[in-house]
TORSE-153111 format. One line per 4 residues: their letters; for each residue z, x, y of N, C-alpha, C, O. Coordinates in Angstrom, 3 decimals, m for minus. Layout:
N
A> Z X Y Z X Y Z X Y Z X Y ~ ...
END
This chain:
217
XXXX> m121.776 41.926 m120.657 m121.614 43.307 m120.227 m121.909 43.391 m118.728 m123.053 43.152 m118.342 ~ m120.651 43.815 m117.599 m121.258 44.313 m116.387 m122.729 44.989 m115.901 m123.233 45.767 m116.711 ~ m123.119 44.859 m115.220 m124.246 45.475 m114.324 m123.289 46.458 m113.641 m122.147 46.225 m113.244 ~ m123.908 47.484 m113.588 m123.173 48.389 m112.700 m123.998 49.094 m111.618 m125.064 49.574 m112.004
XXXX> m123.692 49.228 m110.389 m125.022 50.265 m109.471 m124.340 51.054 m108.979 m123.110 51.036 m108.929 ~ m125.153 51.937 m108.507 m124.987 53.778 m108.174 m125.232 53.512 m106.847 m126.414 53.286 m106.587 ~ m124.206 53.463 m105.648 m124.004 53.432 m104.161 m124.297 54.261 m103.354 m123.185 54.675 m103.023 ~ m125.128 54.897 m102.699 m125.439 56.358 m101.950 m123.860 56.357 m100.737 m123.055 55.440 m100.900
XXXX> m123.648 57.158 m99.891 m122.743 57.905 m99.293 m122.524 56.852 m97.908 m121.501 56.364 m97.426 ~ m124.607 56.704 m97.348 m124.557 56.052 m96.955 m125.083 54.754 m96.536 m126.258 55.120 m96.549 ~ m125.138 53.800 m96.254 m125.425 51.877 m96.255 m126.921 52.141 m96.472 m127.653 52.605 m95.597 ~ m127.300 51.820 m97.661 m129.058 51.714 m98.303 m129.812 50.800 m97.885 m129.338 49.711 m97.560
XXXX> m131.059 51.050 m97.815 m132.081 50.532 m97.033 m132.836 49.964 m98.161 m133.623 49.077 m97.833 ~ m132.773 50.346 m99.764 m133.430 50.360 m100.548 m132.852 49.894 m101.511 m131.701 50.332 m101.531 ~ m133.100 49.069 m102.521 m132.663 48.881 m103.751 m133.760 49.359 m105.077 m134.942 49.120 m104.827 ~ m133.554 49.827 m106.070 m134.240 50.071 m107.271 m133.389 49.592 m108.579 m132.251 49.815 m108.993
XXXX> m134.630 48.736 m109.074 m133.633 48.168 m110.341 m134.687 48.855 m111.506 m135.645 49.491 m111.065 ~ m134.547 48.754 m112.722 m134.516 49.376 m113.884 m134.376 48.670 m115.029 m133.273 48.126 m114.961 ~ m134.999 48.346 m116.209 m134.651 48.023 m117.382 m134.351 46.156 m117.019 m133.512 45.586 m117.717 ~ m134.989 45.469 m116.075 m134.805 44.479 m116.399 m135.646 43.554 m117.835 m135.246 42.525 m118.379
XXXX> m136.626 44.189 m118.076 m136.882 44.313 m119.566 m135.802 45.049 m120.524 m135.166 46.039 m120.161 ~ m135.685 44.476 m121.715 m135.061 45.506 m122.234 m135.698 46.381 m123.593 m135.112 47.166 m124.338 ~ m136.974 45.970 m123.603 m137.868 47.000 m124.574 m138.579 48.088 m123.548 m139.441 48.896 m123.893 ~ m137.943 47.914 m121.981 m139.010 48.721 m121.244 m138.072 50.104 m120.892 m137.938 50.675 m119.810
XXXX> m137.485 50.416 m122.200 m136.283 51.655 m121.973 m136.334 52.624 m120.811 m135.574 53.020 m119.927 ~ m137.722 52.849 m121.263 m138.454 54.454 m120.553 m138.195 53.880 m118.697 m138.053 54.776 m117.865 ~ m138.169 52.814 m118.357 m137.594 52.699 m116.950 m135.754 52.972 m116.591 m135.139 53.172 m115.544 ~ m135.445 52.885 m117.669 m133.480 53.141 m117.258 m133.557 54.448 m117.389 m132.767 55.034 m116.649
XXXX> m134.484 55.413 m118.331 m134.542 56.709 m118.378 m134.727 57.473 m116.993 m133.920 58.327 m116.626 ~ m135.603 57.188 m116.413 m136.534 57.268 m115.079 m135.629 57.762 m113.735 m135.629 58.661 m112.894 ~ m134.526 56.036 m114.275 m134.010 55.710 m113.535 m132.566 56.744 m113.271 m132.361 57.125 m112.119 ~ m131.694 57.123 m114.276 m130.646 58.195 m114.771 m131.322 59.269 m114.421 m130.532 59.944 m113.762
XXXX> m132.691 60.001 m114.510 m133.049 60.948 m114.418 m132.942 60.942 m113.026 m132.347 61.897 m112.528 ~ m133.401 60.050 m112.264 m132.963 59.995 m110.452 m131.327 60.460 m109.999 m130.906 61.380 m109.297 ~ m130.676 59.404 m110.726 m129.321 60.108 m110.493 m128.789 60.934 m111.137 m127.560 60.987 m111.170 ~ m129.751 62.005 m111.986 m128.916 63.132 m111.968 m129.879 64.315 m111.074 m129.472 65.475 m111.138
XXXX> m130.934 64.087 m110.383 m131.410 64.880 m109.859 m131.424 64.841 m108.175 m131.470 65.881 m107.518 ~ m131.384 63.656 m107.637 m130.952 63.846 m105.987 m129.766 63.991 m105.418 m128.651 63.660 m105.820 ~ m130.059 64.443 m104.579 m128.961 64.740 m103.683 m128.390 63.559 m103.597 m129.198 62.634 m103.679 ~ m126.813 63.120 m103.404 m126.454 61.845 m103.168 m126.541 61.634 m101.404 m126.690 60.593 m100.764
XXXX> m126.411 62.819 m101.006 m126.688 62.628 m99.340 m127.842 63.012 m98.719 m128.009 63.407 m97.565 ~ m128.699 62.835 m99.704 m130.292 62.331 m99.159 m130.515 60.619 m99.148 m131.228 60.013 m98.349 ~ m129.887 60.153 m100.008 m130.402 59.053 m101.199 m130.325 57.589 m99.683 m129.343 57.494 m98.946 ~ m131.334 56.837 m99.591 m131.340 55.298 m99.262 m131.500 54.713 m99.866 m132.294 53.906 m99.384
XXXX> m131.095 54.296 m101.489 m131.455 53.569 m102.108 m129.940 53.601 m102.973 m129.238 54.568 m103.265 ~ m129.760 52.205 m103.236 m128.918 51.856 m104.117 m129.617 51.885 m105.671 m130.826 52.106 m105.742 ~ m129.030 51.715 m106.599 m129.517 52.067 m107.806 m129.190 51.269 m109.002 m128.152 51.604 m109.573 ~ m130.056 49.986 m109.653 m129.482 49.218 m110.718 m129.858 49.744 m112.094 m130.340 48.816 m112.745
XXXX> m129.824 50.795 m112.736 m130.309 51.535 m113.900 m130.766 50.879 m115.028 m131.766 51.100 m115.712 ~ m129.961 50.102 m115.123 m129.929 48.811 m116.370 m129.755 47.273 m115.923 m128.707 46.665 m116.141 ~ m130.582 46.841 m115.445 m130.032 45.375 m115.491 m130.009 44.636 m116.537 m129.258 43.660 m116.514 ~ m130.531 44.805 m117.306 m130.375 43.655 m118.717 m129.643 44.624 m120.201 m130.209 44.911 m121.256
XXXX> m128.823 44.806 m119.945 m128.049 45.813 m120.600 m127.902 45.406 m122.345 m128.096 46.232 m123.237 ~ m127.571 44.158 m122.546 m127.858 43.332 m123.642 m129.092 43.274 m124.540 m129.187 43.212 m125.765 ~ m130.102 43.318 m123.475 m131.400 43.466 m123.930 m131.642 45.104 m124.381 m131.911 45.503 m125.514 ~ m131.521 45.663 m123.539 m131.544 47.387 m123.757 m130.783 47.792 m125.095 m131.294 48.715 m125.729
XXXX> m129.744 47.273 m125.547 m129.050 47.775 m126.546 m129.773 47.100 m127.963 m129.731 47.624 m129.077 ~ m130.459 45.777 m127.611 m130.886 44.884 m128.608 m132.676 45.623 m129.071 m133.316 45.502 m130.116 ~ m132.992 46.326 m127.846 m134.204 46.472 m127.743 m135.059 45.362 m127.709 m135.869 45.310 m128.634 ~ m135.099 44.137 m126.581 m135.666 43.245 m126.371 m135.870 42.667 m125.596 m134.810 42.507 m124.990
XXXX> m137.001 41.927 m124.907 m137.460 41.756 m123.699 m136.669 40.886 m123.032 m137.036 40.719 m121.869 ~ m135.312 40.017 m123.497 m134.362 39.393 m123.050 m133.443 39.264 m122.880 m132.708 40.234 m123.068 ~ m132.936 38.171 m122.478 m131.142 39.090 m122.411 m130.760 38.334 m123.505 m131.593 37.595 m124.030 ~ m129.081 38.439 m124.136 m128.310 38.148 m125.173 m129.304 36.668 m125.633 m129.986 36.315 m126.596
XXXX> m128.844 36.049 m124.144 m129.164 34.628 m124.780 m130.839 34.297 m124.511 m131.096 33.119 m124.264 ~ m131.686 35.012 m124.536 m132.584 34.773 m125.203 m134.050 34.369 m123.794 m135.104 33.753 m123.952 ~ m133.537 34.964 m122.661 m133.782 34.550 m121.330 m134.647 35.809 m120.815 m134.317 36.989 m120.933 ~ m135.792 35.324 m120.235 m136.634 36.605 m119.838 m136.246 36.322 m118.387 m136.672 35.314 m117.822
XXXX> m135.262 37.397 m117.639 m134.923 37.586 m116.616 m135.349 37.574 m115.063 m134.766 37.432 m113.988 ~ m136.965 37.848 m115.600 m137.658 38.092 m114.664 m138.748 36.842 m114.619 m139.800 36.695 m113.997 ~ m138.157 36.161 m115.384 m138.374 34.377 m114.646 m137.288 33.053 m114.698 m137.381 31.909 m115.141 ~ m136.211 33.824 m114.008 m135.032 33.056 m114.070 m134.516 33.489 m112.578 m133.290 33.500 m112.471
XXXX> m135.354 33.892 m111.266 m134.934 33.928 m110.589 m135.010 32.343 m109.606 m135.675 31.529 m110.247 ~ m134.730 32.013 m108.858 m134.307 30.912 m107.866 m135.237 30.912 m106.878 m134.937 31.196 m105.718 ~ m136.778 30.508 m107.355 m137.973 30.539 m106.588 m138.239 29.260 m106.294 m137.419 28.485 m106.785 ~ m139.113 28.752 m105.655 m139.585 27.685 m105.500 m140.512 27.069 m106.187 m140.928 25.924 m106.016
XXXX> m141.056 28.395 m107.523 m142.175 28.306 m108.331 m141.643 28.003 m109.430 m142.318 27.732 m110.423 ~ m140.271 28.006 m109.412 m139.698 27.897 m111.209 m140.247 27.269 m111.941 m141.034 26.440 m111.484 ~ m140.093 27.373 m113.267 m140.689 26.574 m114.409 m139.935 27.013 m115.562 m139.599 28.109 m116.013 ~ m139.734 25.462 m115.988 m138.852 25.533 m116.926 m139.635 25.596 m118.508 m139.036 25.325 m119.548
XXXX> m140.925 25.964 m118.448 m141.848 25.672 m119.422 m141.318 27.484 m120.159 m140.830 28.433 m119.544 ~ m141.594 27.394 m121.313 m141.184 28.651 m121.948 m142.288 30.120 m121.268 m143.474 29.949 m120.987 ~ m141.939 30.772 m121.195 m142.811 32.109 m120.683 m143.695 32.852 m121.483 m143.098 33.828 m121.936 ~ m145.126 32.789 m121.927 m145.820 33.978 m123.201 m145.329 35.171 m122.322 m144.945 35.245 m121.155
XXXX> m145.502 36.155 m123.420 m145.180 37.402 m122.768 m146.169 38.326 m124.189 m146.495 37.795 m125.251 ~ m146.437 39.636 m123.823 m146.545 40.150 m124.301 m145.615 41.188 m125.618 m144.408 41.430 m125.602 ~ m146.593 41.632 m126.627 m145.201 42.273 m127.712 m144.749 43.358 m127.167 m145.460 43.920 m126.334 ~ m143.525 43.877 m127.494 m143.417 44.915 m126.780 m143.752 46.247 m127.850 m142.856 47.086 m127.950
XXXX> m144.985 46.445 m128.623 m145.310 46.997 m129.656 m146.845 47.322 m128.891 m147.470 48.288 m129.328 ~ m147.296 46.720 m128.041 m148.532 47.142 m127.692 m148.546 47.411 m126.016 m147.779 47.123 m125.098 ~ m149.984 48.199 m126.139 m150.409 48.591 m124.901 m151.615 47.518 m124.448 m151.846 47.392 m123.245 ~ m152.216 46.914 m125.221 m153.495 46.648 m125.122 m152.973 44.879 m124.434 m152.535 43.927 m125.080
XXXX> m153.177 44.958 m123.298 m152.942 43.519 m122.556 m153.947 42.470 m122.125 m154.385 42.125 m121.027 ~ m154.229 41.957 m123.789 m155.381 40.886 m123.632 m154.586 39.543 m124.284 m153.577 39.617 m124.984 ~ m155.289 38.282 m123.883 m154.536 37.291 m124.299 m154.053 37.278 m125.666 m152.873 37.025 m125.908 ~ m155.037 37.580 m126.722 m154.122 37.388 m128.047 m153.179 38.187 m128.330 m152.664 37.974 m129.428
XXXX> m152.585 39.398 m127.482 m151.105 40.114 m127.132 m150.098 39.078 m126.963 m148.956 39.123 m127.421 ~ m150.691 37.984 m126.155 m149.548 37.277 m125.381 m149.084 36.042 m125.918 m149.486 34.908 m125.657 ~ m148.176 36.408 m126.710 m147.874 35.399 m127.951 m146.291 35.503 m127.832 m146.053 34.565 m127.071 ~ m145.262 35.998 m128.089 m144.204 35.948 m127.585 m143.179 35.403 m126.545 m142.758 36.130 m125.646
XXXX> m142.727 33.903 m126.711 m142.395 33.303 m126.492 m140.593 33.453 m125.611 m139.504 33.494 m126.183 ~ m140.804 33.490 m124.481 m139.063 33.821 m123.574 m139.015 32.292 m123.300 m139.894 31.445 m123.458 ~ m137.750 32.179 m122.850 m136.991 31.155 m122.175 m136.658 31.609 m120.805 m136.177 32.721 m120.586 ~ m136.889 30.840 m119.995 m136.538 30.959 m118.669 m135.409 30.549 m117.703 m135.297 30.421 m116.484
XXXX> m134.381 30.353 m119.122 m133.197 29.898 m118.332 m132.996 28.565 m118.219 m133.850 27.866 m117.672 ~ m131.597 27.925 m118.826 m131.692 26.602 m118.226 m131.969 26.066 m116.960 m132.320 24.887 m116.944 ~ m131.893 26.646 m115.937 m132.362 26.012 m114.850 m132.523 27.363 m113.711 m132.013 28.407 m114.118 ~ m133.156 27.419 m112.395 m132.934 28.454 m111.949 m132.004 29.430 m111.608 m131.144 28.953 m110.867
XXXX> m131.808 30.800 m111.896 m130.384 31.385 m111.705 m129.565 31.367 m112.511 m128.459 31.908 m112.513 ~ m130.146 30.624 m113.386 m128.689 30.456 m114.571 m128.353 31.986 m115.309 m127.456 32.026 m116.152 ~ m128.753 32.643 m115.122 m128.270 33.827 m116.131 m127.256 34.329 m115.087 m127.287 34.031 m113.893 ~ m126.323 35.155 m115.704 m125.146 36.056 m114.633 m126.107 37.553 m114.622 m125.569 38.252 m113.764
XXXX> m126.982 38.116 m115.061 m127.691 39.015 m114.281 m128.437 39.283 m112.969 m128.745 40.225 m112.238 ~ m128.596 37.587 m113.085 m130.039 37.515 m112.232 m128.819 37.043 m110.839 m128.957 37.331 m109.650 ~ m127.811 36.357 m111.391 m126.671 36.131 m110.119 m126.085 37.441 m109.777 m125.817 37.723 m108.609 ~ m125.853 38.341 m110.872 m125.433 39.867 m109.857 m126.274 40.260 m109.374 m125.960 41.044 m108.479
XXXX> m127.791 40.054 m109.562 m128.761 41.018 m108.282 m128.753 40.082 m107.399 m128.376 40.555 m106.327 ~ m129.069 38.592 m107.303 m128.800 38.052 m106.198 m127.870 38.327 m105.091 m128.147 38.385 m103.893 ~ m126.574 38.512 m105.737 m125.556 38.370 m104.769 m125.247 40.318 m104.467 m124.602 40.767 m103.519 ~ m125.744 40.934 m105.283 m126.239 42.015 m104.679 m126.849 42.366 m103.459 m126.266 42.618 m102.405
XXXX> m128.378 42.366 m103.727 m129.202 41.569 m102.665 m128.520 41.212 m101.798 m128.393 42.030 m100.886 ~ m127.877 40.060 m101.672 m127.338 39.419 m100.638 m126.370 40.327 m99.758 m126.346 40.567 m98.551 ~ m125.646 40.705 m100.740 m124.561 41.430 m99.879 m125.295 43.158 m98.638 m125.219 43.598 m97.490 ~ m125.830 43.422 m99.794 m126.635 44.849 m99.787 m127.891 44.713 m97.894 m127.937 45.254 m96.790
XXXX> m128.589 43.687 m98.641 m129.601 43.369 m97.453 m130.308 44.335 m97.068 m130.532 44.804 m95.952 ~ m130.801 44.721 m98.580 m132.084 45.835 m98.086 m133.026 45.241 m97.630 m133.104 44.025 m97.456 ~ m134.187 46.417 m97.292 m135.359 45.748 m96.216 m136.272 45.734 m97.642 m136.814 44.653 m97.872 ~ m136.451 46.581 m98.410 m137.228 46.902 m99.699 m136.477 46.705 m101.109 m135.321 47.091 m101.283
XXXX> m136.959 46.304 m101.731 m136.577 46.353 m103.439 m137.975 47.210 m104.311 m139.175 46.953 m104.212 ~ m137.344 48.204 m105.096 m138.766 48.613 m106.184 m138.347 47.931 m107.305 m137.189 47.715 m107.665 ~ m139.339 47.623 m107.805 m138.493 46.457 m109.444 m139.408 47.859 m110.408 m140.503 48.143 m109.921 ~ m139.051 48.545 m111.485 m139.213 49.264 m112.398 m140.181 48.524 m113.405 m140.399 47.350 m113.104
XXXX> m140.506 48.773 m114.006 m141.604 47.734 m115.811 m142.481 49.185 m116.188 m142.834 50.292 m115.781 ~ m142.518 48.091 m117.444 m143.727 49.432 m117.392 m144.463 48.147 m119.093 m143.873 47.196 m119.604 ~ m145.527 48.594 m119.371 m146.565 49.676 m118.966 m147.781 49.337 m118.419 m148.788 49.925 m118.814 ~ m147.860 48.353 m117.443 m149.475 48.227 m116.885 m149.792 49.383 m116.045 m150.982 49.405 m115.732
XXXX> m148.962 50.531 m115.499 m149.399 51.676 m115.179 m150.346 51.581 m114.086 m151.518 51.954 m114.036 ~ m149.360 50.810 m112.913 m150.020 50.182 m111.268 m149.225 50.478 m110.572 m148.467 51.311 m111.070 ~ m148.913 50.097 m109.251 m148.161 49.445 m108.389 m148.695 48.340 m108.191 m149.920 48.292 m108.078 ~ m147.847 47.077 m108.091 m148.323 45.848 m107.680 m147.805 45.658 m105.978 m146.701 45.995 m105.549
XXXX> m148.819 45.088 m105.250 m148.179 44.513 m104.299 m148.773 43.074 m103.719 m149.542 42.821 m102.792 ~ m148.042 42.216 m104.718 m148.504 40.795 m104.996 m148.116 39.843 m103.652 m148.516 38.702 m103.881 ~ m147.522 39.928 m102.437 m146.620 39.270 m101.615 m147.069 40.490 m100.034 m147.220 41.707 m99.932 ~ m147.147 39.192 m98.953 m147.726 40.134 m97.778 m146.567 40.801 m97.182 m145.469 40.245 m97.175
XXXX> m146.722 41.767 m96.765 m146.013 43.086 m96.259 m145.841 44.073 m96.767 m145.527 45.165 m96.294 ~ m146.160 43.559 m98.418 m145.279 44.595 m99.477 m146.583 45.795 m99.235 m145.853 46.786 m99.258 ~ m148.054 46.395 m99.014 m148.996 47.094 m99.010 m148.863 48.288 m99.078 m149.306 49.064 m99.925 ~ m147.799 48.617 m97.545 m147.468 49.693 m97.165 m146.742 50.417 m98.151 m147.304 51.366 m98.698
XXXX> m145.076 49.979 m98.594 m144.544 50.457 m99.624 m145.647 50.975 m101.047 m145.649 51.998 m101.731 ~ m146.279 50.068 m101.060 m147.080 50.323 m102.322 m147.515 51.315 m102.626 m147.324 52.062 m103.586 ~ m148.597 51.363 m101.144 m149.501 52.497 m101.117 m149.224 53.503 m101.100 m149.926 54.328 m101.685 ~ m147.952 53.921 m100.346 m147.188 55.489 m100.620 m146.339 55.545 m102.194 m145.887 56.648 m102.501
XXXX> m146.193 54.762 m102.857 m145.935 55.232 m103.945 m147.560 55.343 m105.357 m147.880 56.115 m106.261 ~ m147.943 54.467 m104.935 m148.782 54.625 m105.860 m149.623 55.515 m105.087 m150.080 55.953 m106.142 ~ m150.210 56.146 m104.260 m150.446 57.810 m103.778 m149.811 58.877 m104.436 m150.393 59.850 m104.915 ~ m148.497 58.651 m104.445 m147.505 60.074 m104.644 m147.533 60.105 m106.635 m147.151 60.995 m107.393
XXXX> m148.019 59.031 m106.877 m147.919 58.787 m109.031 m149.339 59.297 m108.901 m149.417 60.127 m109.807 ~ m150.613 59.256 m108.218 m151.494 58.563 m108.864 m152.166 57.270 m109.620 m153.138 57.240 m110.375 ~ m151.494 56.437 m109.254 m151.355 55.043 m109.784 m152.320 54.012 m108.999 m152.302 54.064 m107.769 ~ m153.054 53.198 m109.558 m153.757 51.962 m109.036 m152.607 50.999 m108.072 m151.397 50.808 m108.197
XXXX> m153.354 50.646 m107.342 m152.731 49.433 m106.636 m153.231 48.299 m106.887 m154.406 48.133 m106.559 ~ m152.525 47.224 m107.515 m152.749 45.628 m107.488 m152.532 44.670 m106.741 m151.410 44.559 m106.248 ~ m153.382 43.873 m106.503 m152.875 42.888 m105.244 m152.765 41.167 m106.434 m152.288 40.045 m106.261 ~ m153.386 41.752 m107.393 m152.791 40.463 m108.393 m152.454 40.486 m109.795 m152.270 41.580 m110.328
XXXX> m152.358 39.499 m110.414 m152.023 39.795 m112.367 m152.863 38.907 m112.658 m153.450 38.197 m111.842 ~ m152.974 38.885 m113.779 m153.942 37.839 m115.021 m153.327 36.854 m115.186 m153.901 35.784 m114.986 ~ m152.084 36.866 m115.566 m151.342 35.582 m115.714 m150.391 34.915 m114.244 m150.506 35.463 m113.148 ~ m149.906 34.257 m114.354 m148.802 33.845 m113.147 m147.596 34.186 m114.365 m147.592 34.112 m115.594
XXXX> m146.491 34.637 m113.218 m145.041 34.992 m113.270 m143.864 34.118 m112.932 m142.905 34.711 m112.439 ~ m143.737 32.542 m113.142 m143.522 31.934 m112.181 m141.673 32.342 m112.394 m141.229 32.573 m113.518 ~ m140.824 32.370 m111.205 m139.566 32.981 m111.185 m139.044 34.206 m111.028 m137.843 34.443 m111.159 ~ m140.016 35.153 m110.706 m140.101 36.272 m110.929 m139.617 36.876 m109.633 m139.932 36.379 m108.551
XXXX> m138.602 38.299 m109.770 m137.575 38.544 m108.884 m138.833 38.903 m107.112 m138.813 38.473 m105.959 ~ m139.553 39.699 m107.737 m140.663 39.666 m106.330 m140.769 38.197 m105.755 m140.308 37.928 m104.646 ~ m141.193 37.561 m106.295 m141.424 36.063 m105.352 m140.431 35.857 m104.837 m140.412 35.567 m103.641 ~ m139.353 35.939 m105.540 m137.537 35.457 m104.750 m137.490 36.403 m103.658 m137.278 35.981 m102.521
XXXX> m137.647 37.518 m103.854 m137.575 38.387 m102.679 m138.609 37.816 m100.947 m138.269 37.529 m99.799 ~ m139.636 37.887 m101.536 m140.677 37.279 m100.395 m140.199 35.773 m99.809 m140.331 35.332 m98.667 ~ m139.771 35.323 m100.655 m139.197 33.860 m99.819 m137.514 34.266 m99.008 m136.905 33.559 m98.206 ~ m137.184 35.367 m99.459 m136.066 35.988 m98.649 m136.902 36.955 m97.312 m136.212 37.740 m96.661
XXXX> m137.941 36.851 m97.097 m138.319 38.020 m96.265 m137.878 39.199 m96.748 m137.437 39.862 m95.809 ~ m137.791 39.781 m97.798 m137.407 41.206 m98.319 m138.962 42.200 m98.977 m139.611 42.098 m100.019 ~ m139.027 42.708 m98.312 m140.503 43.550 m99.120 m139.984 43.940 m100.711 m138.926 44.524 m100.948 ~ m140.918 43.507 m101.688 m140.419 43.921 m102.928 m142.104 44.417 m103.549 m143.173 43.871 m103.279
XXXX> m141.881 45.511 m104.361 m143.167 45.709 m105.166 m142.547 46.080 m106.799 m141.367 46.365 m107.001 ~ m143.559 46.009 m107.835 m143.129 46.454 m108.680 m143.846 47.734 m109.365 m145.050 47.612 m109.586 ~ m143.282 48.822 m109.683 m143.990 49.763 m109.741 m143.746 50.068 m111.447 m142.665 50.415 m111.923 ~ m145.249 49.809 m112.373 m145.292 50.123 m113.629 m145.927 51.462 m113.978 m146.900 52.091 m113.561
XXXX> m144.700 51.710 m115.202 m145.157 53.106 m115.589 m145.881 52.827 m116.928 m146.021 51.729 m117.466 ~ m146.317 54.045 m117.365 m147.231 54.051 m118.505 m145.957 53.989 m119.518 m144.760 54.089 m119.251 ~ m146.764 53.746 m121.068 m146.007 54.339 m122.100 m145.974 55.233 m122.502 m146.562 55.208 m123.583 ~ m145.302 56.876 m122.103 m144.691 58.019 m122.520 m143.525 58.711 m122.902 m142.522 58.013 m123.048
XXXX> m143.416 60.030 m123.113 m142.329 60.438 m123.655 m141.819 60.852 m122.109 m142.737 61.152 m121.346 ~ m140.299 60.910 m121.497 m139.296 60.751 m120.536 m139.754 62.059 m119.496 m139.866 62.195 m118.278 ~ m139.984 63.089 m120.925 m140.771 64.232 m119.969 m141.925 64.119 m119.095 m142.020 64.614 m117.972 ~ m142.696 63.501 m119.641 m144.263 63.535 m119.041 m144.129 62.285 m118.351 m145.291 61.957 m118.112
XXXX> m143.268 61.296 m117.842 m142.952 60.506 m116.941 m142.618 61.115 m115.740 m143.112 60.976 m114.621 ~ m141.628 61.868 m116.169 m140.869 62.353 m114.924 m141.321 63.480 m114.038 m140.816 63.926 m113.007 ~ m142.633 63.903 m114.841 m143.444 64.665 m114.424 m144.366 63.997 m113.493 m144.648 64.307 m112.336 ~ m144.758 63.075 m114.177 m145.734 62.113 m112.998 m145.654 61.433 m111.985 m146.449 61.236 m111.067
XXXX> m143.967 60.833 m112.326 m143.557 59.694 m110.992 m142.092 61.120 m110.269 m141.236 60.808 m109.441 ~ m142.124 61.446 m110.410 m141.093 62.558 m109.352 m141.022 61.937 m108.642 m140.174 61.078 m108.398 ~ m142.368 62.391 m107.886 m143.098 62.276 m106.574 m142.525 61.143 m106.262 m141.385 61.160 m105.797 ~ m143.196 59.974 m106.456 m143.162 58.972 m105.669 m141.615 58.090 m106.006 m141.240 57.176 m105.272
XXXX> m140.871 58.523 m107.165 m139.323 57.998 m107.085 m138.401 58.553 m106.711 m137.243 58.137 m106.690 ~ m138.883 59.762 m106.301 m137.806 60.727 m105.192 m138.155 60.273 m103.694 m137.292 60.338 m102.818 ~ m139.380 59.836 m103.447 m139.659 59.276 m102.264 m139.183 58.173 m101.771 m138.888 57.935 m100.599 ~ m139.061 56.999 m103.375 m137.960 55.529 m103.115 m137.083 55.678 m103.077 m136.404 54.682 m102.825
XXXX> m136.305 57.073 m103.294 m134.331 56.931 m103.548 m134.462 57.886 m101.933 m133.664 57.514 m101.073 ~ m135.220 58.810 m101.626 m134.625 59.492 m100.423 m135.530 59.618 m99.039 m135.109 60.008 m97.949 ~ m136.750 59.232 m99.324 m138.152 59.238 m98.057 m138.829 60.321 m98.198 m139.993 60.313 m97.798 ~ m138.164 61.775 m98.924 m139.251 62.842 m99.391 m139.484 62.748 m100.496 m139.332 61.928 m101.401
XXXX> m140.102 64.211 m100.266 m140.563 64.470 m101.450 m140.141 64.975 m103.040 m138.944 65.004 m103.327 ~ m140.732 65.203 m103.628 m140.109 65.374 m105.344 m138.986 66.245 m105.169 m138.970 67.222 m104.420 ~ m137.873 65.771 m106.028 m136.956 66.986 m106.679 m137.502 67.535 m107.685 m138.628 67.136 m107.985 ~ m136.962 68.452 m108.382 m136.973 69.366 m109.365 m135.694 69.149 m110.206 m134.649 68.687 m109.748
X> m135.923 69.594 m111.694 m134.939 69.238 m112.640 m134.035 70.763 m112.415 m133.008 70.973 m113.060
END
């Protein structure tokens, strides 16, 4: 199934992707709710709503073939060792959660998702990427430069800022970004209902698609 993205009017500074999980619905929601509420001639941000579209329809943290996306990018950290991950049935993120077993791709890049955001990316040449997840209910800003971005979004949610994780991510689209010189953070939402999301992150995802402040529905 295509990837498809939502192009602003004019040349984006920003990329936002969405649903590269695909049990992490409530981010493609988030994400649609953006484009139906900004202005398109405010907007600096390009828009990937769904990247793992396969997964989204399957309701599962991978794509068709069985690949956790978000360690199949073309890092220098790759590992071809299988990925634990957490269920996507819980909130509670302690090791005996992390039992669920991804594949990381036969080799780096191998999935055609992770090659349409690449060559996205590539073409696009934003200065920033927001990567969507949810639910550790942070901003991460794991990679130096990324701080700044962080801190104004996780201000405008209310949200913690992280400068690390519990586990390593190895392949993971942030690291690919930082070895591109591209500022990338990932900004996790809680687990709620679409309303009381969009109530909380307005703020700060009207701020990633346009530099102000919240729209209104």
């Amino acid at each position: 199934m295509p990837l498809l993205v939502w192009m602003p009017p004019n040349t984006p500074t920003r990329l936002i992707v969405a649903a590269v999980h695909g049990e992490e619905a409530m981010t493609a929601g988030l994400a649609h709710t953006l484009l139906r509420t900004i202005d398109a001639a405010t907007s600096r941000a390009a828009i990937v709503a769904v990247a793992n579209p396969d997964g989204l329809l399957g309701a599962m943290r991978q794509n068709a073939r069985g690949v956790d996306l978000n360690r199949n990018w073309p890092t220098r950290d790759w590992s071809a060792a299988p990925s634990p991950t957490f269920w996507p049935t819980t909130t509670t993120r302690t090791d005996e959660h992390r039992t669920q077993l991804s594949s990381p791709g036969s080799a780096p890049g191998s999935e055609p998702e992770v090659q349409a955001l690449v060559a996205l990316i590539s073409r696009l040449a934003p200065t920033e990427v927001i990567d969507l997840h949810a639910p550790l209910e942070c901003v991460l800003a794991l990679h130096p430069g990324t701080e700044a971005l962080a801190a104004e979004l996780a201000d405008r949610a209310g949200l913690p800022m992280l400068h690390e994780l519990d586990s390593p991510t190895p392949g993971d689209s942030g690291t690919w970004c930082a070895e591109q010189g591209i500022i990338s953070v990932t900004y996790e939402i809680e687990a709620a209902p679409l309303p009381a999301l969009w109530e909380r992150h307005a703020a700060a995802l009207t701020y990633a698609v346009t530099g102000s402040e919240r729209s209104t529905l």
